[in-house]
C-alpha positions in Angstrom: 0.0 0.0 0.0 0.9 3.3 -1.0 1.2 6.4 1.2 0.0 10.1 0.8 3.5 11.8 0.6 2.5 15.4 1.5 0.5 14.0 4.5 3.0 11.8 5.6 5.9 14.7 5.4 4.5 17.2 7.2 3.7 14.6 10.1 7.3 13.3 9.8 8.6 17.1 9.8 6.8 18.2 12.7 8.5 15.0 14.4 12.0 16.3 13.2 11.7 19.8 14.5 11.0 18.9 18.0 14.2 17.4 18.1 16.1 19.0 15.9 19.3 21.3 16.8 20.8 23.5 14.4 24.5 22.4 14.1 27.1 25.5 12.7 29.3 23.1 11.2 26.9 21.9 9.0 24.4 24.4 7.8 23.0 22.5 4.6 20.8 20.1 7.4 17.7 21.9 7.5 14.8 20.2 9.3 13.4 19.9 5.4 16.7 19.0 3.9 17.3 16.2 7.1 14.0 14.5 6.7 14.3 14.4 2.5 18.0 13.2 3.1 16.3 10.4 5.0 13.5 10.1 3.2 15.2 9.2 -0.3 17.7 6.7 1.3 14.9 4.9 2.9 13.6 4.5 -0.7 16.9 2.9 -2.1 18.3 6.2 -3.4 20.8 7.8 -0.7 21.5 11.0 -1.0 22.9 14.1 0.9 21.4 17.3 2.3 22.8 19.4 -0.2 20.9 16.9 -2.7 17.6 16.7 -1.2 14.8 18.4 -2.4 11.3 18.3 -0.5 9.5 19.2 -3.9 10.6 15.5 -5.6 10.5 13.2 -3.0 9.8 9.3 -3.8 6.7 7.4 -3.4 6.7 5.6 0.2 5.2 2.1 0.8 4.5 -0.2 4.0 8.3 -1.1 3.6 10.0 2.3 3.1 7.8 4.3 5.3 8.9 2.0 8.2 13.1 2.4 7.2 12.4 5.6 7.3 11.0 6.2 10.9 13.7 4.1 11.9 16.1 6.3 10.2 14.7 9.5 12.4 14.9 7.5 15.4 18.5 6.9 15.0 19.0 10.7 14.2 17.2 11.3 17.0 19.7 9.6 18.9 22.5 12.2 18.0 24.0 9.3 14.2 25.7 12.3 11.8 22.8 12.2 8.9 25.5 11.8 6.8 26.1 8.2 8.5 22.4 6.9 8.2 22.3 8.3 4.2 26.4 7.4 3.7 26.6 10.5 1.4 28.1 14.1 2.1 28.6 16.9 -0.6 31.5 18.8 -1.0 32.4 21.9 -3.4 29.1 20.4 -5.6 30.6 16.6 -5.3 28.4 14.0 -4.0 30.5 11.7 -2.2 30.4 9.0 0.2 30.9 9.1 4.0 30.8 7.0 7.0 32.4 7.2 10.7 36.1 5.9 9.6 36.6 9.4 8.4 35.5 13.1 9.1 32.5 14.3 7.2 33.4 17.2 4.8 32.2 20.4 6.2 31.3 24.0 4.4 34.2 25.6 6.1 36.9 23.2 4.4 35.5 24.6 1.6 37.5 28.0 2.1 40.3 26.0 1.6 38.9 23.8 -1.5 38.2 27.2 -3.2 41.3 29.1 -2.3 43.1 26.1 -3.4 41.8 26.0 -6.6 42.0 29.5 -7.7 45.9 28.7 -7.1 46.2 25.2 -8.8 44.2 26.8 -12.0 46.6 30.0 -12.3 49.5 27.6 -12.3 48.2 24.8 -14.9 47.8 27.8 -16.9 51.5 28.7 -17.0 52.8 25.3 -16.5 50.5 22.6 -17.9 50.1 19.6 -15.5 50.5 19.9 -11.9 51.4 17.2 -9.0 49.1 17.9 -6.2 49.5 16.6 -2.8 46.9 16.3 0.1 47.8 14.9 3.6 45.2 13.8 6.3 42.6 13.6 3.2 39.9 11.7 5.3 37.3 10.9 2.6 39.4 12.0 -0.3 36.9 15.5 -0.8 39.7 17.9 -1.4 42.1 15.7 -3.4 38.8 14.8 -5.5 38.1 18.2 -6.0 41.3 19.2 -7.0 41.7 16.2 -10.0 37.4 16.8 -10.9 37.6 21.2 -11.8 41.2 21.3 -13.0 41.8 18.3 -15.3 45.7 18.9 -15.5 46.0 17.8 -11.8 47.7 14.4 -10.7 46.4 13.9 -7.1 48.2 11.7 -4.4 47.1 11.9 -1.3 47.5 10.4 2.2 45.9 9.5 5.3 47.0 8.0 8.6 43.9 5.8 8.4 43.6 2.5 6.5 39.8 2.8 6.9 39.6 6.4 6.0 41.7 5.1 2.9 39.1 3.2 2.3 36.6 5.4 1.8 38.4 7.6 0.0 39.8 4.8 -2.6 36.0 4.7 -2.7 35.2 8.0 -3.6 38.2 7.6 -6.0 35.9 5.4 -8.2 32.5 7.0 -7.5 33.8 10.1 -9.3 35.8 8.2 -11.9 39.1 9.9 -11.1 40.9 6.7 -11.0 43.0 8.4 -13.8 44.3 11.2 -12.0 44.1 10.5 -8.1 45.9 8.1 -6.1 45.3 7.1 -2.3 48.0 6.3 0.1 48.3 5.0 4.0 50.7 7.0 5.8 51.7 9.6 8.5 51.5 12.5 6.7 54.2 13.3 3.7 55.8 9.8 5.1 54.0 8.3 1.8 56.1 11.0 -0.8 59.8 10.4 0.3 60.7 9.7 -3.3 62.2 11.7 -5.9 59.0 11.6 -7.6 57.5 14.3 -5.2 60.6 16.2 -3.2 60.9 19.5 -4.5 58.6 18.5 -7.5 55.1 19.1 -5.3 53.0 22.2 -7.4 50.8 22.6 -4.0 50.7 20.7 -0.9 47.4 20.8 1.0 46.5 19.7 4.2 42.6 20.1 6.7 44.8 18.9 9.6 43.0 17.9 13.4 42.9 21.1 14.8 40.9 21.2 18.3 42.8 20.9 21.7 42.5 18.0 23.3 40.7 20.1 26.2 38.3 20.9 23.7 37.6 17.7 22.6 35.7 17.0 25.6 33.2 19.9 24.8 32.4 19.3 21.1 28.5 18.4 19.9 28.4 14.9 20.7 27.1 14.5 17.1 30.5 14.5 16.4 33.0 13.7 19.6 30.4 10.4 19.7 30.3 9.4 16.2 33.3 11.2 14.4 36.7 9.7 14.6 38.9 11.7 17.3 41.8 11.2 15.6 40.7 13.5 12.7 40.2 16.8 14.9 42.4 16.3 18.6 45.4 18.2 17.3 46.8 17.6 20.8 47.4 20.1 23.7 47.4 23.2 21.7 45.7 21.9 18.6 48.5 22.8 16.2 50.9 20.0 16.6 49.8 18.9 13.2 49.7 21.8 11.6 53.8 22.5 13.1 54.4 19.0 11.6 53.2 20.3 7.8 55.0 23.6 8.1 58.4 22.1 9.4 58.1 19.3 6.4 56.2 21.3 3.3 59.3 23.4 2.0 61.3 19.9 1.0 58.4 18.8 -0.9 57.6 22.2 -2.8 59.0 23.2 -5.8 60.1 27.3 -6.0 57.0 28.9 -6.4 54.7 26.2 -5.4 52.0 26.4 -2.5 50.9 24.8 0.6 47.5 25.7 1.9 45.8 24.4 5.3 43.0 24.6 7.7 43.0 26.1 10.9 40.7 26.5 13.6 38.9 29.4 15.4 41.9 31.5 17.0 44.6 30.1 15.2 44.9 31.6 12.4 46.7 35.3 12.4 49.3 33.5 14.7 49.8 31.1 12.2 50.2 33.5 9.5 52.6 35.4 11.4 55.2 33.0 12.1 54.7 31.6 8.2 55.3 35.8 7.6 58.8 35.1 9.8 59.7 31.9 8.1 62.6 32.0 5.4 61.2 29.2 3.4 57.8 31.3 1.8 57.7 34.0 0.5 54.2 35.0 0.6 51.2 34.1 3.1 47.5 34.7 2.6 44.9 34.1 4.4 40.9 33.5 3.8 38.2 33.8 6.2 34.8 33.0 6.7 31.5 35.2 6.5 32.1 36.0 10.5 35.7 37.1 9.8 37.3 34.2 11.2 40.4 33.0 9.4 39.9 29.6 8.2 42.7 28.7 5.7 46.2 29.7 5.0 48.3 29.9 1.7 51.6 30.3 1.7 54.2 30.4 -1.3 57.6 28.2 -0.9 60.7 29.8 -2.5 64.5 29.0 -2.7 66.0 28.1 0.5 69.3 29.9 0.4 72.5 28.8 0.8 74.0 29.2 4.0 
């Protein structure tokens, strides 16, 4: 038996918003968005909040209508929507996710776009470009990179064989088997070859980033269900980031660029001691609507003789 959608959806989204809680991390997940999300995945179509749409929603039966209320009450119960429907976009890709890896947010993709603006201005002067992406979780940026600027060869890394994983997975999803390549490793520990030092066009990196103290205070939406290894950047929450900034200038060629994530605070320290460091010789920085820095580029040059 059948059931009457637009009765059925407004019963459902009255349901939703009682428990809903608006998360600033991820403001695509609407009440509407969340229960379409949901909705299509308990029809056999998953799909993320960025791809919902209310207006085109599948026909529910017995079966479906029954996943689906299950699917609420497990959202309900604080499961990342992008868990229960395995899909997250990012920068207008649809990829998969699941709790091995960190779920793409809207503020990596300051760094996506910054990124891209660089990697496009070189493969205009140069032609191809080798790319490089460390602690790539679900392989979103490297996949960006290799799907809007065809002249990129992506490698990228991630501590995680499960994170791996998914990201090899997203590798073939997007069909950028071609182009992008997945690694496990610690970091650049994956590029010490000839192939990639001092070859590396730009070097990118969304790095863990929150104190461990502030681990304890996060949404449990994520500390809960989100791997902790993907955001505890230790004591200060910049070890990481130290780690990419100390190793980056073997791995760039003159001219190339490594760009990275920060967190709330961090970045116009960050910038400043990139400002004071010999090995680049130009910093920018990118914030979101409130201001808040959110990614850093800087440009690698010569280091000089001593």
């Amino acid at each position: 038996m059948q059931v009457t959608v637009s009765t059925t959806f407004s019963d459902l989204l009255q349901e939703v918003e009682r428990f809903w809680t608006p998360l600033p991390d991820k403001p695509e997940e609407t009440p509407e968005r969340l229960l379409s999300a949901l909705w299509s995945t308990a029809c056999g179509t998953p799909i993320s909040a960025d791809r919902a749409l209310p207006g085109a929603l599948p026909t529910l039966d017995e079966a479906s209508l029954e996943r689906l209320r299950h699917l609420i009450e497990r959202k309900k119960a604080g499961v990342p929507l992008a868990h229960l429907t395995g899909r997250q976009t990012f920068l207008g890709l649809e990829l998969l996710a699941g709790p091995a890896a960190l779920i793409p947010r809207k503020e990596t993709e300051i760094l996506g776009r910054a990124a891209l603006v660089k990697i496009g201005c070189m493969a205009k002067k140069r032609g191809p470009l080798l790319v490089v992406d460390v602690c790539t979780g679900s392989g979103n940026l490297a996949l960006a990179y290799a799907y809007y600027e065809p002249q990129a060869t992506v490698y990228a890394s991630d501590l995680s064989p499960d994170a791996v994983q998914i990201a090899r997975r997203n590798v073939q999803l997007t069909g950028l088997g071609n182009r992008v390549e997945m690694r496990v490793g610690d970091l650049l520990e994956p590029f010490e070859s000839p192939e990639f030092i001092g070859r590396c066009d730009f070097l990118s990196c969304n790095p863990p980033y929150i104190s461990t103290a502030k681990v304890k205070e996060m949404h449990p939406e994520i500390s809960r269900h989100e791997p902790e290894a993907a955001f505890n950047g230790g004591v200060y929450g910049v070890s990481i980031l130290m780690k990419i900034v100390k190793s980056a200038p073997r791995f760039l060629r003159p001219g190339g660029w490594l760009g990275f994530e920060v967190g709330h605070g961090q970045g116009a320290g960050l910038a400043r001691q990139l400002e004071r460091n010999p090995a680049f010789a130009a910093v920018e920085t990118y914030s979101d609507p409130g201001g808040e820095i959110r990614a850093i580029l800087a440009k690698s040059r010569p280091v000089l003789a001593s």
